[in-house]
FIKOL-593926 format. One line per field, with one value per residue: chain; x, y, z of N, C-alpha, C in turn. Coordinates in Angstrom, 3 decimals, decimal comma, m for minus. Layout:
N
mol c(A/...);
n_u c(X/...);
n_v c(Y/...);
n_w c(Z/...);
ca_u c(X/...);
ca_v c(Y/...);
ca_w c(Z/...);
c_u c(X/...);
c_v c(Y/...);
c_w c(Z/...);
***
This chain:
170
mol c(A/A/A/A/A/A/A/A/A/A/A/A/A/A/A/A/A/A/A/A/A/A/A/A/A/A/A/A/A/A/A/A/A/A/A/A/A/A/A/A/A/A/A/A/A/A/A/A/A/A/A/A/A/A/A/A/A/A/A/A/A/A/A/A/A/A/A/A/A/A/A/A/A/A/A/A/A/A/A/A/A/A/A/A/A/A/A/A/A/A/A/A/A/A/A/A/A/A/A/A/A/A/A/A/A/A/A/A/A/A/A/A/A/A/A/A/A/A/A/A/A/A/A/A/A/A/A/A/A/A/A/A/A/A/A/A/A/A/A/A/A/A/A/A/A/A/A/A/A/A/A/A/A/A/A/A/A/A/A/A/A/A/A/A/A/A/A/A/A/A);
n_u c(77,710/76,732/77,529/75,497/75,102/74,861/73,137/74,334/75,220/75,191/75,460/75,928/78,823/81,581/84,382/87,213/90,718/92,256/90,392/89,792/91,936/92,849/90,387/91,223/93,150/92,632/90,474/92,260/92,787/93,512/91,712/89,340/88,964/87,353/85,747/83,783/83,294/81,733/79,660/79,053/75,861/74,462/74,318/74,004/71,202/70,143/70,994/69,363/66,723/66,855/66,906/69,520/70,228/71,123/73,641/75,296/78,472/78,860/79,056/81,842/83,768/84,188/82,286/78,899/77,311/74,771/75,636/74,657/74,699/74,012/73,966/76,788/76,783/74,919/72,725/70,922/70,013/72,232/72,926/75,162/76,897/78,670/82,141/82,702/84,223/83,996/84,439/83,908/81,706/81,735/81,520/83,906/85,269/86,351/87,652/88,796/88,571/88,826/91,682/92,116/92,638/90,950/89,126/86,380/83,091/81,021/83,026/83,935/81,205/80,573/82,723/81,823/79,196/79,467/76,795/75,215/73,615/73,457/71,978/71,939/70,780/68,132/67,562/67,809/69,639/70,665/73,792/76,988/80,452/83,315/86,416/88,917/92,735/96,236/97,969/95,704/93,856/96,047/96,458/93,550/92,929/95,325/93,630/91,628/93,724/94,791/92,236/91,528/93,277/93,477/92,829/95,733/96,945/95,380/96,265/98,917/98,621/97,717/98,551/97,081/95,986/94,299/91,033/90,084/87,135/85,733/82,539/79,762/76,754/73,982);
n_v c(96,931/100,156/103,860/104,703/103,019/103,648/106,399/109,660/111,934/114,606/116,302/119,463/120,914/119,976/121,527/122,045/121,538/122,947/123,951/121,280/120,094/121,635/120,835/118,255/118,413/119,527/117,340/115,351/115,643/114,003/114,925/116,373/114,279/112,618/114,456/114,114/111,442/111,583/113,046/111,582/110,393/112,728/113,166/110,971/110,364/112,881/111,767/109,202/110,337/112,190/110,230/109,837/112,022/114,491/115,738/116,533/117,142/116,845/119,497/119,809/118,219/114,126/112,342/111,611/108,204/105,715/102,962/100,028/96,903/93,779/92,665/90,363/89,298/90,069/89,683/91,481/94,331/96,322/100,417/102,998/106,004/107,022/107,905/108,107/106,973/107,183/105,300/104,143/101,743/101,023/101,687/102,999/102,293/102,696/101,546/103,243/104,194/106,320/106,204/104,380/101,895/99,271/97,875/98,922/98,176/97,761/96,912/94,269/93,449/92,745/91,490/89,107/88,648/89,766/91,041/93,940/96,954/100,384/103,552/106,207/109,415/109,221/106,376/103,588/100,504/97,444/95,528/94,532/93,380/93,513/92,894/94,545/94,456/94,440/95,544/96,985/97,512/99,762/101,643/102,536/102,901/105,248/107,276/108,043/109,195/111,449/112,809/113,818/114,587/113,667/110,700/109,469/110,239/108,835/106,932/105,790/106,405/103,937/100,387/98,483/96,634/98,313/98,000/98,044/98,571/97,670/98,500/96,869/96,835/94,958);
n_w c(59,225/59,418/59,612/61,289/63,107/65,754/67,263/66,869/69,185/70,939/73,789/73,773/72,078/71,198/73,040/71,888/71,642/73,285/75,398/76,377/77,216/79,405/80,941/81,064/82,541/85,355/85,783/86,078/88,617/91,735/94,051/92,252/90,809/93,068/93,670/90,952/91,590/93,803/92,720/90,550/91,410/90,889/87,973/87,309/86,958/86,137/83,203/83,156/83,318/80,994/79,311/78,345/77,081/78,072/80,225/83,128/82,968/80,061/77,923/78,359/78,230/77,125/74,909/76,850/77,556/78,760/80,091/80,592/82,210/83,488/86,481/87,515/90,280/91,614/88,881/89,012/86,619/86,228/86,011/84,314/84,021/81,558/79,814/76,868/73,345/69,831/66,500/63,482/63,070/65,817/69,302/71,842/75,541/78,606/81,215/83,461/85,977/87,470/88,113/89,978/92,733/91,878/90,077/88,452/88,912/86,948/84,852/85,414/85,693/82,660/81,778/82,298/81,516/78,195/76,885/76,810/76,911/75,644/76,224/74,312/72,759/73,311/72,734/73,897/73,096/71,983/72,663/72,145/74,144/73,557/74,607/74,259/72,937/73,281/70,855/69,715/71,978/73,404/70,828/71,193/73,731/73,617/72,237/74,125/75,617/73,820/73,783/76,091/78,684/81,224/80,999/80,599/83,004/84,829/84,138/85,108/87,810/88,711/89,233/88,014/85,129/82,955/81,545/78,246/76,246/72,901/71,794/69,811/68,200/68,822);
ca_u c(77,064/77,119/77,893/74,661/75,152/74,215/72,889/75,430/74,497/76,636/75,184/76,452/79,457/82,993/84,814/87,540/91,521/92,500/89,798/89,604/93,069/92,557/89,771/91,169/94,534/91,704/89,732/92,396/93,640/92,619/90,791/88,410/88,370/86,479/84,071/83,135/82,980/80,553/78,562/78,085/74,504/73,238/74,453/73,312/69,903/69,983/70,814/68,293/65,761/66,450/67,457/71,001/70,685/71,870/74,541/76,403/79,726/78,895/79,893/83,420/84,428/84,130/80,423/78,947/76,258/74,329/75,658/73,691/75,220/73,828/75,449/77,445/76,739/73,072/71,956/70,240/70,627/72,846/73,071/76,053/77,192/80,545/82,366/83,072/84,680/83,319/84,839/82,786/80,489/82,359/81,921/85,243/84,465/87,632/87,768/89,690/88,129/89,791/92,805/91,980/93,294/90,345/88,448/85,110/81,763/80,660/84,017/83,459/79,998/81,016/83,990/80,777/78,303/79,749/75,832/74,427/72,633/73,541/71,146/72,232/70,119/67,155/67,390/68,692/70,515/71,819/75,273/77,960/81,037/84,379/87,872/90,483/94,177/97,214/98,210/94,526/94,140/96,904/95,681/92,298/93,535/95,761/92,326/90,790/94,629/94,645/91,336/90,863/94,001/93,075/93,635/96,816/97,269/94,664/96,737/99,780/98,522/97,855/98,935/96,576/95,792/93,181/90,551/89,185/86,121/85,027/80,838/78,977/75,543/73,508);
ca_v c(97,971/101,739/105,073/105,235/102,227/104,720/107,486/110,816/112,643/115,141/117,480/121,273/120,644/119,943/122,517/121,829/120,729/123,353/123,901/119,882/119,690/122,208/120,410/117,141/118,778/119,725/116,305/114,066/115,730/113,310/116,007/116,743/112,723/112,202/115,522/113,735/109,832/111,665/113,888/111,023/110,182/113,223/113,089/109,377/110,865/113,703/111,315/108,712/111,080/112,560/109,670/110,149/112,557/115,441/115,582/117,404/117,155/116,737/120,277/119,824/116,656/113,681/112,793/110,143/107,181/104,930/101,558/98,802/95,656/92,623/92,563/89,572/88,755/89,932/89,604/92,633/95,110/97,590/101,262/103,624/107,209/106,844/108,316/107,029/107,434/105,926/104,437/103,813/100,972/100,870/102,577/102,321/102,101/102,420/101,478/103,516/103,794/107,042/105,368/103,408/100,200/98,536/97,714/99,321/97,139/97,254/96,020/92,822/92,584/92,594/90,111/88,144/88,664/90,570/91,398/94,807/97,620/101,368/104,437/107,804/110,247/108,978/105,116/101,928/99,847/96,369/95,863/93,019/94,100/92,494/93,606/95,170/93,413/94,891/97,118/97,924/98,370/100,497/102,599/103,204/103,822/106,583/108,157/108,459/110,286/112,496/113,596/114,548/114,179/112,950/109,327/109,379/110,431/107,614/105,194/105,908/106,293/102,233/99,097/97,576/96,749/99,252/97,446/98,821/97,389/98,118/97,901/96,832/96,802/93,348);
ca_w c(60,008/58,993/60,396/61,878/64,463/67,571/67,113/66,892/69,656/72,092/74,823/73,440/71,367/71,340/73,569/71,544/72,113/74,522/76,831/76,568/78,065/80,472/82,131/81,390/83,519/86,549/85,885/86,400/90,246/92,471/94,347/91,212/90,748/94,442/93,214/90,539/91,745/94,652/91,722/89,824/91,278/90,296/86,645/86,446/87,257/84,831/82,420/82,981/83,059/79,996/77,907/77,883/76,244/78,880/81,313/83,608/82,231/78,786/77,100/78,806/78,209/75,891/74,915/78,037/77,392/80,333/80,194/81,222/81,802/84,346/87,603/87,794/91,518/91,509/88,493/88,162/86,052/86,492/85,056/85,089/82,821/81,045/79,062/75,817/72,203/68,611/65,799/62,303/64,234/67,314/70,408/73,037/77,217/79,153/82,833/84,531/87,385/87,745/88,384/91,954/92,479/91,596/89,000/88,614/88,902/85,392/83,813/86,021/85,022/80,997/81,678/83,430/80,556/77,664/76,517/77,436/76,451/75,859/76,226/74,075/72,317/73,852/72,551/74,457/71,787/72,851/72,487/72,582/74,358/73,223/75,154/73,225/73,553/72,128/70,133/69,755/73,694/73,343/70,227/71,735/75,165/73,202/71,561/75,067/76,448/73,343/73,683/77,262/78,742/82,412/80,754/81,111/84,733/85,617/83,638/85,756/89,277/89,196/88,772/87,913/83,714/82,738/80,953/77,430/74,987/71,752/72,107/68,763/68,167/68,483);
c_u c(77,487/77,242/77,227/73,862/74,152/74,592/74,319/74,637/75,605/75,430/76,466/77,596/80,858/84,436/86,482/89,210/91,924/91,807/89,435/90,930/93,193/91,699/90,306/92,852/93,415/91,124/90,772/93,443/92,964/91,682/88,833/87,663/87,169/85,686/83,209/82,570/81,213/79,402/77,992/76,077/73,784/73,376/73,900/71,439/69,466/70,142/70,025/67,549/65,474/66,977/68,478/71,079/70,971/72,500/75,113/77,977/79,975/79,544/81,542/83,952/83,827/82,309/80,250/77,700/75,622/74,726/75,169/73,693/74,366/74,738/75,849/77,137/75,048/72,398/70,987/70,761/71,119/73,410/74,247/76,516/78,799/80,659/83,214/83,804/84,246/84,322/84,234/81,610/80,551/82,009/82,847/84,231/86,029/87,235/88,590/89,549/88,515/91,327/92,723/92,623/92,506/89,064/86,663/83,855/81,204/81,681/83,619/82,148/80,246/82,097/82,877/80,362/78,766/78,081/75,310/73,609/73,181/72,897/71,938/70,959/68,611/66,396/68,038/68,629/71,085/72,659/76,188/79,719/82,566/85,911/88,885/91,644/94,815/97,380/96,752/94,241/94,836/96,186/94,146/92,418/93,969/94,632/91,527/92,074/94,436/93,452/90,919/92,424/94,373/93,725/94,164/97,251/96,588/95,716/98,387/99,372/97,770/98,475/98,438/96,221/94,461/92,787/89,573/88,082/85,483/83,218/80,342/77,691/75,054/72,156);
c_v c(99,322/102,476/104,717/104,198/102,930/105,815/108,808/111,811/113,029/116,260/118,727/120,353/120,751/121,057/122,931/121,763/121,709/123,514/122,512/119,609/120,566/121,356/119,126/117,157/118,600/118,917/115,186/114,449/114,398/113,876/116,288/115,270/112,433/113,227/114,532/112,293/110,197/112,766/112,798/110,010/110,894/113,464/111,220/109,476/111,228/112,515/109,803/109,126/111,589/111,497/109,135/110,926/114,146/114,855/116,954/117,958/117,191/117,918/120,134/118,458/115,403/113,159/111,169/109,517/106,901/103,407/100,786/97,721/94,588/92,326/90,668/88,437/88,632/89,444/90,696/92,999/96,521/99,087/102,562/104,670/106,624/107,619/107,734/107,415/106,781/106,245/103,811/102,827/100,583/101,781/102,135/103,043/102,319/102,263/101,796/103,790/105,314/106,783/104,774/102,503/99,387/98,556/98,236/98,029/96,966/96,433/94,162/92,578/92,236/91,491/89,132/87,554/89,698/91,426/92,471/95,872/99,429/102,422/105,799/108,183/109,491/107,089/104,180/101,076/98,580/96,209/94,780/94,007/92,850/93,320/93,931/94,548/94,493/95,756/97,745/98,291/99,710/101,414/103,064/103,954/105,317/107,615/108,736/109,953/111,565/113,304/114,738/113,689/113,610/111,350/108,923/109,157/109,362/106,095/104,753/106,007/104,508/101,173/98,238/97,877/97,207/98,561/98,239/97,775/98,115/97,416/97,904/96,808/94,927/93,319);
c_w c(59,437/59,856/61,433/62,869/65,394/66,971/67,629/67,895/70,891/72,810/74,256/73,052/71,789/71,738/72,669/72,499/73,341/76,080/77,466/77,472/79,479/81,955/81,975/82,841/85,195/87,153/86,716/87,938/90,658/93,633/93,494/90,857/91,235/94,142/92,685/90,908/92,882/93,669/91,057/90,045/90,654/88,529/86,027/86,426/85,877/83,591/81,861/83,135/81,322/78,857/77,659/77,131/76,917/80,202/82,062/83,141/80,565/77,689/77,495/78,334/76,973/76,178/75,857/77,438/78,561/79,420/81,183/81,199/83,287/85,015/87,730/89,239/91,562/90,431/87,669/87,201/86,405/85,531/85,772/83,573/82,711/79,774/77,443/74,229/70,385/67,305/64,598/63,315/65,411/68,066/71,483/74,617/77,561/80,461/83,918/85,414/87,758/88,570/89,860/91,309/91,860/90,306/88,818/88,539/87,633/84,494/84,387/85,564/83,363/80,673/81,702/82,125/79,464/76,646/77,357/76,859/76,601/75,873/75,422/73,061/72,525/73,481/73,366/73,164/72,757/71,920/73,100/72,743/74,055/74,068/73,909/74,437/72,786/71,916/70,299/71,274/73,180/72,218/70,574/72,638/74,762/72,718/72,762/75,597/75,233/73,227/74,819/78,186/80,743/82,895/80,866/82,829/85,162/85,267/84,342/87,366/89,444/88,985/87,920/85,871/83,393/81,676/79,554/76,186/74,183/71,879/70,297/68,602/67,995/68,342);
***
Protein backbone atom coordinates (compact mmCIF):
# COMPACT_ATOMS: atom_id res chain seq x y z
CA UNK A 1 0.00 0.00 0.00
CA UNK A 2 1.36 3.62 -0.52
CA UNK A 3 1.23 6.98 1.02
CA UNK A 4 -1.88 7.63 -0.59
CA UNK A 5 -4.02 4.86 1.35
CA UNK A 6 -6.65 7.74 2.60
CA UNK A 7 -6.71 10.57 1.32
CA UNK A 8 -4.50 13.58 3.23
CA UNK A 9 -6.95 15.77 4.26
CA UNK A 10 -7.17 18.26 7.49
CA UNK A 11 -9.84 21.01 8.10
CA UNK A 12 -7.44 24.49 8.29
CA UNK A 13 -4.08 23.34 9.34
CA UNK A 14 -1.99 22.28 12.08
CA UNK A 15 -2.23 24.87 14.94
CA UNK A 16 0.92 23.70 15.80
CA UNK A 17 2.76 22.26 19.25
CA UNK A 18 1.87 25.00 21.56
CA UNK A 19 -1.50 26.05 20.89
CA UNK A 20 -1.99 22.07 20.51
CA UNK A 21 -1.05 21.67 24.15
CA UNK A 22 -2.87 24.46 25.29
CA UNK A 23 -6.13 23.14 24.11
CA UNK A 24 -5.17 19.69 24.69
CA UNK A 25 -4.52 21.18 28.67
CA UNK A 26 -8.47 22.71 28.36
CA UNK A 27 -9.66 19.47 26.34
CA UNK A 28 -8.75 17.03 28.71
CA UNK A 29 -10.73 18.94 32.11
CA UNK A 30 -13.43 16.88 32.65
CA UNK A 31 -15.62 19.92 32.43
CA UNK A 32 -14.54 20.58 28.63
CA UNK A 33 -14.79 16.56 28.24
CA UNK A 34 -18.89 16.61 29.05
CA UNK A 35 -18.94 20.02 26.46
CA UNK A 36 -17.69 18.08 24.03
CA UNK A 37 -19.29 14.36 24.59
CA UNK A 38 -22.77 16.72 24.54
CA UNK A 39 -21.40 18.82 21.19
CA UNK A 40 -20.63 15.85 19.59
CA UNK A 41 -24.08 15.53 17.68
CA UNK A 42 -23.65 18.57 16.13
CA UNK A 43 -20.10 17.94 14.81
CA UNK A 44 -21.18 14.37 13.72
CA UNK A 45 -23.68 16.27 11.59
CA UNK A 46 -21.34 18.83 10.19
CA UNK A 47 -19.31 16.13 9.30
CA UNK A 48 -21.67 13.87 7.63
CA UNK A 49 -22.94 16.49 5.74
CA UNK A 50 -19.93 17.57 4.40
CA UNK A 51 -18.10 14.39 3.83
CA UNK A 52 -15.84 14.50 6.60
CA UNK A 53 -14.41 16.75 5.37
CA UNK A 54 -15.32 19.75 7.99
CA UNK A 55 -15.54 19.86 11.60
CA UNK A 56 -15.92 21.70 14.52
CA UNK A 57 -12.85 20.97 16.26
CA UNK A 58 -10.74 20.29 13.45
CA UNK A 59 -8.31 23.52 13.25
CA UNK A 60 -7.54 22.88 17.06
CA UNK A 61 -6.91 19.58 17.42
CA UNK A 62 -5.72 16.43 15.69
CA UNK A 63 -7.37 15.84 12.17
CA UNK A 64 -11.08 13.69 12.91
CA UNK A 65 -12.66 10.97 10.35
CA UNK A 66 -16.45 9.24 10.64
CA UNK A 67 -16.01 5.75 11.53
CA UNK A 68 -18.41 3.33 10.58
CA UNK A 69 -18.38 0.12 12.08
CA UNK A 70 -21.64 -2.48 12.52
CA UNK A 71 -23.18 -2.37 15.82
CA UNK A 72 -22.54 -5.52 17.45
CA UNK A 73 -25.98 -5.87 19.20
CA UNK A 74 -28.05 -4.33 16.34
CA UNK A 75 -26.45 -4.85 13.59
CA UNK A 76 -26.81 -1.71 12.09
CA UNK A 77 -24.57 0.49 11.12
CA UNK A 78 -23.20 2.76 13.18
CA UNK A 79 -21.41 6.22 12.53
CA UNK A 80 -19.27 8.25 14.92
CA UNK A 81 -16.29 11.45 14.46
CA UNK A 82 -12.91 10.56 15.98
CA UNK A 83 -10.04 11.63 16.19
CA UNK A 84 -7.27 9.95 14.70
CA UNK A 85 -3.42 9.82 13.72
CA UNK A 86 -1.69 8.10 10.39
CA UNK A 87 1.21 6.18 9.80
CA UNK A 88 2.57 5.42 6.01
CA UNK A 89 -0.74 3.05 5.36
CA UNK A 90 -2.00 3.07 8.74
CA UNK A 91 -4.42 5.11 10.36
CA UNK A 92 -4.46 4.79 14.59
CA UNK A 93 -8.21 5.07 16.58
CA UNK A 94 -7.73 5.26 20.27
CA UNK A 95 -10.63 4.69 22.65
CA UNK A 96 -10.48 6.68 25.24
CA UNK A 97 -13.61 7.41 25.80
CA UNK A 98 -12.40 10.49 27.38
CA UNK A 99 -11.29 8.58 30.11
CA UNK A 100 -14.85 7.09 31.65
CA UNK A 101 -14.91 3.84 32.95
CA UNK A 102 -16.28 2.40 30.06
CA UNK A 103 -15.54 1.52 26.95
CA UNK A 104 -17.06 3.42 24.13
CA UNK A 105 -19.66 1.63 21.65
CA UNK A 106 -17.59 1.51 18.60
CA UNK A 107 -14.48 -0.22 20.22
CA UNK A 108 -17.00 -3.11 21.11
CA UNK A 109 -18.38 -3.08 17.77
CA UNK A 110 -14.63 -3.59 16.06
CA UNK A 111 -13.70 -6.28 18.77
CA UNK A 112 -17.31 -7.72 17.31
CA UNK A 113 -16.52 -7.24 13.60
CA UNK A 114 -13.12 -5.80 12.96
CA UNK A 115 -14.51 -4.69 9.20
CA UNK A 116 -15.60 -1.08 8.73
CA UNK A 117 -15.53 1.79 6.76
CA UNK A 118 -13.97 5.34 7.17
CA UNK A 119 -15.29 8.66 5.58
CA UNK A 120 -12.47 11.66 5.15
CA UNK A 121 -12.05 14.12 2.45
CA UNK A 122 -15.24 13.33 1.06
CA UNK A 123 -14.64 9.35 0.36
CA UNK A 124 -15.78 6.25 2.51
CA UNK A 125 -12.89 3.73 2.24
CA UNK A 126 -13.42 0.27 3.86
CA UNK A 127 -11.09 -0.63 6.33
CA UNK A 128 -9.92 -3.71 8.44
CA UNK A 129 -9.25 -2.78 11.97
CA UNK A 130 -6.55 -4.83 13.85
CA UNK A 131 -5.74 -3.89 17.81
CA UNK A 132 -2.42 -2.81 18.68
CA UNK A 133 -0.66 -4.90 21.74
CA UNK A 134 2.52 -3.90 23.26
CA UNK A 135 5.01 -2.00 22.83
CA UNK A 136 3.15 -0.86 19.73
CA UNK A 137 -0.08 0.02 21.89
CA UNK A 138 2.20 1.81 23.87
CA UNK A 139 4.17 3.69 21.01
CA UNK A 140 1.01 4.80 19.31
CA UNK A 141 -0.80 5.63 22.43
CA UNK A 142 2.48 7.93 23.00
CA UNK A 143 1.87 9.68 19.31
CA UNK A 144 -1.75 10.49 20.30
CA UNK A 145 -0.20 12.04 24.19
CA UNK A 146 2.54 13.91 22.31
CA UNK A 147 0.40 15.38 19.96
CA UNK A 148 -2.53 16.73 21.83
CA UNK A 149 -1.80 16.19 25.20
CA UNK A 150 -5.40 15.45 26.74
CA UNK A 151 -4.29 11.64 26.08
CA UNK A 152 -2.60 11.39 28.79
CA UNK A 153 -4.98 12.76 31.42
CA UNK A 154 -7.67 10.33 29.88
CA UNK A 155 -5.21 7.52 30.23
CA UNK A 156 -4.89 8.13 33.94
CA UNK A 157 -8.34 9.00 35.16
CA UNK A 158 -9.27 5.04 34.51
CA UNK A 159 -8.73 1.78 35.04
CA UNK A 160 -9.73 0.43 32.63
CA UNK A 161 -7.07 -0.73 29.39
CA UNK A 162 -7.56 1.92 26.78
CA UNK A 163 -8.05 0.22 23.58
CA UNK A 164 -5.95 1.36 20.34
CA UNK A 165 -6.15 0.01 16.40
CA UNK A 166 -4.20 0.52 13.54
CA UNK A 167 -7.08 0.77 10.48
CA UNK A 168 -5.78 -0.43 6.93
CA UNK A 169 -7.43 -0.17 3.87
CA UNK A 170 -9.43 -3.34 2.41
Amino acid sequence: MTEDAFPDVRWGRDPGERVRRAVGAVVGTKPVAWLIRRGAPLDRWLLEKSGGRLTILGPMAVPLLLLSTTGRKSGQRRQIPLAYMREGDRLFLVGSNFGQSHHPAWVLNLLADPNAWVTMGGKEIPVRATELTGAEHDRVYQMFVDYVSNYGTYQHRTDRDIHVFALTRR
